[in-house]
N, C-alpha and C positions, 0 to 999 in steps of 0.2 A: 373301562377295563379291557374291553376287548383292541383298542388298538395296542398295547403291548404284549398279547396274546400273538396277535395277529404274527407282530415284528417277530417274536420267537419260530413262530411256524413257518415262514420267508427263511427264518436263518437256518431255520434244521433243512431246508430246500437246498439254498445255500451251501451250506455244509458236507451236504451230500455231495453235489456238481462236484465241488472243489477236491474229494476226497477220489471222485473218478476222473477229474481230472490229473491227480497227482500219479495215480496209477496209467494212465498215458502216456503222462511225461516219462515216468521214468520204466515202465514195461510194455510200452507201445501196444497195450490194449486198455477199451473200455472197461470192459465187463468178461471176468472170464469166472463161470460158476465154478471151475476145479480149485480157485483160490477163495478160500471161505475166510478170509479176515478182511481184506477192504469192502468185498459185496456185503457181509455181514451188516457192517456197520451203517454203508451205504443206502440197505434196505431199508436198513431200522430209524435211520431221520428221514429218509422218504415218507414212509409208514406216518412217522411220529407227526411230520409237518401237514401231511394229508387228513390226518386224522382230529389232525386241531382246526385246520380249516373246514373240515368238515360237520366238526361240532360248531364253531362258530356259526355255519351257515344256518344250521339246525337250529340252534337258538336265537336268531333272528330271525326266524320265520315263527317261532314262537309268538302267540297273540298276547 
């Protein structure tokens, strides 16, 4: 079960990149915190994917 766990926490990684990189393209910045709708979202499948991977890790180290 955990390698489709896994795939989800890569895609909200994924997800993220792509959503600052669309913000790039088309307003020639990364990250800019006065705009709270791409970084919102941004944060939060960072967050999301970090947090899956980091439970994974947890429970594999589980005995």
């Amino acid at each position: 079960m955990s390698k489709p766990v896994q795939f989800i926490a890569y895609l909200c990684l994924l997800i993220s990149f792509l959503i600052l990189l669309h913000q790039y393209i088309l307003y020639d910045v990364w990250f800019e915190i006065a705009d709270i709708h791409h970084e919102t979202f941004s944060i939060a499948f960072v967050s999301f994917g970090i947090g899956i991977t980091l439970g994974l890790a947890a429970r594999a180290r589980k005995p």
